[in-house]
N, CA, C and O atoms as CSV, one atom per row, in Angstrom:
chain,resi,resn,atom,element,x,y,z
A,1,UNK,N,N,-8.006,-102.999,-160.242
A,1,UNK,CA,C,-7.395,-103.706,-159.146
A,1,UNK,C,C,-6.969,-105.100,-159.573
A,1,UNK,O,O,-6.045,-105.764,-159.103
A,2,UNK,N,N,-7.894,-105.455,-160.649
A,2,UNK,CA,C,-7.375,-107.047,-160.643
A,2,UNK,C,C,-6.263,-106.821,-161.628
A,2,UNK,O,O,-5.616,-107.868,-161.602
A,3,UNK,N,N,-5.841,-106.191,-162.277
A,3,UNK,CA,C,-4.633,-106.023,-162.988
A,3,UNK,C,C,-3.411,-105.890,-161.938
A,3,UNK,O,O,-2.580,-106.798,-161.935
A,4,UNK,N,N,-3.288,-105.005,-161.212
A,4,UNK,CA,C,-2.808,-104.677,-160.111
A,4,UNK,C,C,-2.523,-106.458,-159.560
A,4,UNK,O,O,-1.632,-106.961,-160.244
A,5,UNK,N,N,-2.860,-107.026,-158.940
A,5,UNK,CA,C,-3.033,-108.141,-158.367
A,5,UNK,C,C,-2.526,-108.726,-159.448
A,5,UNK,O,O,-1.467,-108.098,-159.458
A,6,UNK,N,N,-2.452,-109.392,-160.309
A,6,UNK,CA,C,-2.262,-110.067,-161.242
A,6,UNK,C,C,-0.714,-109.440,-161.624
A,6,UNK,O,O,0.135,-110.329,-161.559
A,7,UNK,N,N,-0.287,-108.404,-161.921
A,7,UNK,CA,C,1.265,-108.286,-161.854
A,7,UNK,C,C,1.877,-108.636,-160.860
A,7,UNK,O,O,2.955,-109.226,-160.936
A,8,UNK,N,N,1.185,-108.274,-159.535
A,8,UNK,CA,C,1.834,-108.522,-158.640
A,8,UNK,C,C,2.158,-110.386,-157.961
A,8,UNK,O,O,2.787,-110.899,-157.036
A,9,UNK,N,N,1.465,-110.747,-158.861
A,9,UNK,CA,C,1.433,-112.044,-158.634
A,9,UNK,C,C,2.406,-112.792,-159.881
A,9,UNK,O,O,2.621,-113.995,-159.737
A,10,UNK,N,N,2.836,-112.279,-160.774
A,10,UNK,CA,C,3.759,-112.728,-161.255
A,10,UNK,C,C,5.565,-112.382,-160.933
A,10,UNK,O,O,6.557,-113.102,-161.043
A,11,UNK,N,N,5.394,-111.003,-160.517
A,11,UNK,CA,C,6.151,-110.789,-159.644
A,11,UNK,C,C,6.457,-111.308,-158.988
A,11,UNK,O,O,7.686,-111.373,-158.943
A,12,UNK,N,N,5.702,-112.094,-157.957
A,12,UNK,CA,C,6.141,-112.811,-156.730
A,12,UNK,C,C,6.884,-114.503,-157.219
A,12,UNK,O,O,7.955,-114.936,-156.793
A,13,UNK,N,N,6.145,-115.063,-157.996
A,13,UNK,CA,C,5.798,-116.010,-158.706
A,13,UNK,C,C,8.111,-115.991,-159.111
A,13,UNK,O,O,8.937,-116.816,-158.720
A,14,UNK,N,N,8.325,-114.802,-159.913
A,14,UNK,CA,C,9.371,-114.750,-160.789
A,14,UNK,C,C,10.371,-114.882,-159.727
A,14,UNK,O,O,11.168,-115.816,-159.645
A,15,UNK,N,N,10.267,-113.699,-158.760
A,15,UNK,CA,C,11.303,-113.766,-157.310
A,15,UNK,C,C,11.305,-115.088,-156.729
A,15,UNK,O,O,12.426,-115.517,-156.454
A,16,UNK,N,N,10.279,-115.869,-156.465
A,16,UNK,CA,C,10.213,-116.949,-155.426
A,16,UNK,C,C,10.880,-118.216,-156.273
A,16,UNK,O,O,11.126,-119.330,-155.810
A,17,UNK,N,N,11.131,-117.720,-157.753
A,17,UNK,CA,C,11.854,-118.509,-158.659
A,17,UNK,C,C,13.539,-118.536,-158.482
A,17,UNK,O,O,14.425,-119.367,-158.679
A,18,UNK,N,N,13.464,-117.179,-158.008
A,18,UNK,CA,C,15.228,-117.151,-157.749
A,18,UNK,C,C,15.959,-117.475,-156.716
A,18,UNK,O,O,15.340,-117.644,-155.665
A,19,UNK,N,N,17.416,-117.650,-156.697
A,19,UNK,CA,C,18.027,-118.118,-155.611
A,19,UNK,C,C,17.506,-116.919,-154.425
A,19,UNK,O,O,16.956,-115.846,-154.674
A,20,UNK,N,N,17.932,-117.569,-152.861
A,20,UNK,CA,C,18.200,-116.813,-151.809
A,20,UNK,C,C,18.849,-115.697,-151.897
A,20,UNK,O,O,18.369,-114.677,-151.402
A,21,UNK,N,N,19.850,-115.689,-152.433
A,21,UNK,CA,C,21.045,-114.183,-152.516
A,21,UNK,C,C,20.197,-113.186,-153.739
A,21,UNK,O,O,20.328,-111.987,-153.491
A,22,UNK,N,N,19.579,-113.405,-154.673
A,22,UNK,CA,C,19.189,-112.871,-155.394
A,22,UNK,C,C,18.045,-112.284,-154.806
A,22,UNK,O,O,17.748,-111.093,-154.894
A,23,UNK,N,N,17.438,-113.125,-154.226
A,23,UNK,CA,C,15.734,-112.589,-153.830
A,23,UNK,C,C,16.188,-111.569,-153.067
A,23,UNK,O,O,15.911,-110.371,-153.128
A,24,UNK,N,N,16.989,-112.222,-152.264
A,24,UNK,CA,C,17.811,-111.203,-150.991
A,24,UNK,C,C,17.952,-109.874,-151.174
A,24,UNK,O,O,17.319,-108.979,-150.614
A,25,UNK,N,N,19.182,-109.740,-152.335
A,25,UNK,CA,C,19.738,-108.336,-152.884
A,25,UNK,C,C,18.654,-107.434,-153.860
A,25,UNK,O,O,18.753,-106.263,-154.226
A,26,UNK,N,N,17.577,-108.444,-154.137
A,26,UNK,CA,C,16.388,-107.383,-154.914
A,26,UNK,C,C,15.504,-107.133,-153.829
A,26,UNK,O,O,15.124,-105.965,-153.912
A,27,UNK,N,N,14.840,-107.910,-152.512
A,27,UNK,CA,C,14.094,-107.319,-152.196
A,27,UNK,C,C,14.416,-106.296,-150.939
A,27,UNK,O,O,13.465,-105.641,-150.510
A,28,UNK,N,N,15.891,-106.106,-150.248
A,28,UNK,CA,C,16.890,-105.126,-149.282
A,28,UNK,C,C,16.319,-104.162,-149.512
A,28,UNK,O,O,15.478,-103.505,-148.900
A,29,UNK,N,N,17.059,-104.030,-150.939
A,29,UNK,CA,C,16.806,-102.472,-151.362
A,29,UNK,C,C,15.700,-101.443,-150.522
A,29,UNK,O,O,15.795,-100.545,-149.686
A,30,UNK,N,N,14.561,-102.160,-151.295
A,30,UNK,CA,C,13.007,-102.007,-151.851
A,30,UNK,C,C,12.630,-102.098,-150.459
A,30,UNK,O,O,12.293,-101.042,-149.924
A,31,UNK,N,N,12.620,-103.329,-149.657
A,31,UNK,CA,C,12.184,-103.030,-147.669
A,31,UNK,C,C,13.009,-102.005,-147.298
A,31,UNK,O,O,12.349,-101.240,-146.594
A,32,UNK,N,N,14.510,-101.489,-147.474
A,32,UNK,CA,C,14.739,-100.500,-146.596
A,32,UNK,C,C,14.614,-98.810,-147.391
A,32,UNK,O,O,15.055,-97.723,-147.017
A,33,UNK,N,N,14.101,-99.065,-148.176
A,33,UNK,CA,C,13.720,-97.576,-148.590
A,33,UNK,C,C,12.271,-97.424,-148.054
A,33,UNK,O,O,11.856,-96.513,-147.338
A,34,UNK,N,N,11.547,-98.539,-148.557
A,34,UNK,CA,C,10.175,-98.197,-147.255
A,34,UNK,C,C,10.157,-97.983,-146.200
A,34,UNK,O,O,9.334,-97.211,-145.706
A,35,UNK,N,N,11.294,-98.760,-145.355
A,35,UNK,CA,C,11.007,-98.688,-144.029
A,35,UNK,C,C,11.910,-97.001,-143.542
A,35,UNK,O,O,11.956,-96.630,-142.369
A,36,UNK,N,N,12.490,-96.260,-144.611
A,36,UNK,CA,C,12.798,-95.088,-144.130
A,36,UNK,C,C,11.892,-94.218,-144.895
A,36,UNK,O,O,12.070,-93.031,-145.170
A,37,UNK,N,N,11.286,-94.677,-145.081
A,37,UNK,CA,C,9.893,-93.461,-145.982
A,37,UNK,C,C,9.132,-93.596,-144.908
A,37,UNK,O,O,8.613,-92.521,-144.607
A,38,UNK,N,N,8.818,-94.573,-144.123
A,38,UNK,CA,C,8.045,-94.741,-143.127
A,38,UNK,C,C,8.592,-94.100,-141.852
A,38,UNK,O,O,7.955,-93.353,-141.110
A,39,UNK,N,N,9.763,-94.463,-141.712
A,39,UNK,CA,C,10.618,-93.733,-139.996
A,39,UNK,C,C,10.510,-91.982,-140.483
A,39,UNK,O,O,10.320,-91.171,-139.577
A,40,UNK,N,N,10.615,-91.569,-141.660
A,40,UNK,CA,C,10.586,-89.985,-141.758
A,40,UNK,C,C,9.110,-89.558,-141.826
A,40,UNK,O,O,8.742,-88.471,-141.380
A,41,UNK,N,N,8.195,-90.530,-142.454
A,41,UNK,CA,C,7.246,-90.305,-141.904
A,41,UNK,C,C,6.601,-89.676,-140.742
A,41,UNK,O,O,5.985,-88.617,-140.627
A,42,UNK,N,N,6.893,-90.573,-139.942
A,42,UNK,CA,C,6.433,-91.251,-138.269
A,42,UNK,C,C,7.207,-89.954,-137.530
A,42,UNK,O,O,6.654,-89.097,-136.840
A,43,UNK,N,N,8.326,-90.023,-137.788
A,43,UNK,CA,C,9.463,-88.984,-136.923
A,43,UNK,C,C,8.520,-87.551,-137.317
A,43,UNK,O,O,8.058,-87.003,-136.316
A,44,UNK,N,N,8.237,-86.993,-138.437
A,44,UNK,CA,C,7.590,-86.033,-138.916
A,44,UNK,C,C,6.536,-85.694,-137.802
A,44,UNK,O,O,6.421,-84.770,-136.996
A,45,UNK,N,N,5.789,-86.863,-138.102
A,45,UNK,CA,C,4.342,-86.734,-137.466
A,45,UNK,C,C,4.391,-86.598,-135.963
A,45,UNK,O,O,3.809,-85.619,-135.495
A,46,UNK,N,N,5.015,-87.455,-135.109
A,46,UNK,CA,C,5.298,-87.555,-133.858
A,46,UNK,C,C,5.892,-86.286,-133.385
A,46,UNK,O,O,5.511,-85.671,-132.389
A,47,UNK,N,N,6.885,-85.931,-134.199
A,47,UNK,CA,C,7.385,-84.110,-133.724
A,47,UNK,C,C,6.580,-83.396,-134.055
A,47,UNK,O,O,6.699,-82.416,-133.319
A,48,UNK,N,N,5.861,-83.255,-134.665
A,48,UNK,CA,C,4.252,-82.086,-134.821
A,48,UNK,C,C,3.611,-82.515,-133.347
A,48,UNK,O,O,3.396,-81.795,-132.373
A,49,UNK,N,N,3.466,-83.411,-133.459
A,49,UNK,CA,C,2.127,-83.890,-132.049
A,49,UNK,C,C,3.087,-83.917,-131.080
A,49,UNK,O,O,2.417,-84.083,-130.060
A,50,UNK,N,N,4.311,-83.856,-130.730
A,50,UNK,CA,C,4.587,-83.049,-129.662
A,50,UNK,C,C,5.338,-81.898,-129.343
A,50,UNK,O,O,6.238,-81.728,-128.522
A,51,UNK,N,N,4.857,-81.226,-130.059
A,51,UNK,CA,C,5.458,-79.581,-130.768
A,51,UNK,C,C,4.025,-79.030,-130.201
A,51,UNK,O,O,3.765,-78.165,-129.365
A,52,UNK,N,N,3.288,-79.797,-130.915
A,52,UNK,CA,C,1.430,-79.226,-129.874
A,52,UNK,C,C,1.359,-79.737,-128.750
A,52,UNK,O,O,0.804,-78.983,-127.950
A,53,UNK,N,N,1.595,-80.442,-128.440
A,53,UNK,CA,C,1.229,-81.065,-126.873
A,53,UNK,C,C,2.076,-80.116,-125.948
A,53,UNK,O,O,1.701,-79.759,-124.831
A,54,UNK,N,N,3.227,-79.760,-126.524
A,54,UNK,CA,C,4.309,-78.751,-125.085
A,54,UNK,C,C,3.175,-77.322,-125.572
A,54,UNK,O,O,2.808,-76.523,-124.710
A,55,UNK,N,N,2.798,-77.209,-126.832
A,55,UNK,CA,C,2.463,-76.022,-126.973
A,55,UNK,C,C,1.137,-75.571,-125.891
A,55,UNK,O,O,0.903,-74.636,-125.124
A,56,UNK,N,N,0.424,-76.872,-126.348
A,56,UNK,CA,C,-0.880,-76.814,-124.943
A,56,UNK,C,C,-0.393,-76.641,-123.894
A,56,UNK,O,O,-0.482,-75.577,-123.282
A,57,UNK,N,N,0.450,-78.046,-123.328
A,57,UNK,CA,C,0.721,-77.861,-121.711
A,57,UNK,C,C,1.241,-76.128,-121.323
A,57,UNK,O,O,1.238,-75.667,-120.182
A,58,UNK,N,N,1.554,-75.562,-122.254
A,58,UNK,CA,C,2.909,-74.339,-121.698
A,58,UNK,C,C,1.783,-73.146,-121.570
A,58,UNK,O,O,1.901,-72.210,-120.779
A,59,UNK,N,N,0.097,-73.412,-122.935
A,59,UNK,CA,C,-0.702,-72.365,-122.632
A,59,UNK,C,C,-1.370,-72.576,-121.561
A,59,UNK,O,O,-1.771,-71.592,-120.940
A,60,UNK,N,N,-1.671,-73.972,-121.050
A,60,UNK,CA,C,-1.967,-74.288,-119.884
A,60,UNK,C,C,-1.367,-73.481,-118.538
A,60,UNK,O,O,-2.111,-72.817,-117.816
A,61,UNK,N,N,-0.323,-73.584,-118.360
A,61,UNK,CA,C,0.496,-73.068,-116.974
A,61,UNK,C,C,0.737,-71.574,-117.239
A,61,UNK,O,O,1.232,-70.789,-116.430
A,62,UNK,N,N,0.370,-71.325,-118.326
A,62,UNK,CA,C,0.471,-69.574,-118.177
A,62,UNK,C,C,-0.425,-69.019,-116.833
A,62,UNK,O,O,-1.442,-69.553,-116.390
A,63,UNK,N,N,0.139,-67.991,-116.397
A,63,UNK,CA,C,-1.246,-67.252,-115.421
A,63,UNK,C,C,-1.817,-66.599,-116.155
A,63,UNK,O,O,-1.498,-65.909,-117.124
A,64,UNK,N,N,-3.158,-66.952,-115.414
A,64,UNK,CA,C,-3.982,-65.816,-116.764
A,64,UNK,C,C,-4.331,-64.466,-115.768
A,64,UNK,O,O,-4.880,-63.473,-116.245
C-alpha cells in the first residue's frame, strides 16, 4: 500500500505542476470513463432490483 500511495503522490505532485488546460485534458478523459463504468454499473444493478421487485409484487397478486 505504501508504494501505491507514494506513486500516487507523485502523480498528483507532476499534474498539479501543469497548466489548467493540460491538467484539464488529462484528467476528462480518466473522470468520464469512471463515471460511465459507474452509470453502467448502477443502471445494471438497479434493473436487476427492479426486475425482482415487479417479479415479487406480480407473485404477490397472483390468486392462489
Amino acid at each position: 500500500m505504501g508504494g501505491f500511495l507514494s506513486w500516487w503522490d507523485g502523480v498528483e505532485l507532476w499534474l498539479s505542476g501543469l497548466g489548467f488546460v493540460v491538467q484539464t485534458a488529462i484528467v476528462m478523459p480518466v473522470v468520464l470513463v469512471l463515471a460511465y463504468g459507474i452509470a453502467v454499473l448502477l443502471d445494471g444493478a438497479l434493473g436487476n432490483g427492479i426486475r425482482l421487485l415487479r417479479r415479487a409484487l406480480h407473485r404477490d397478486q397472483e390468486p392462489s
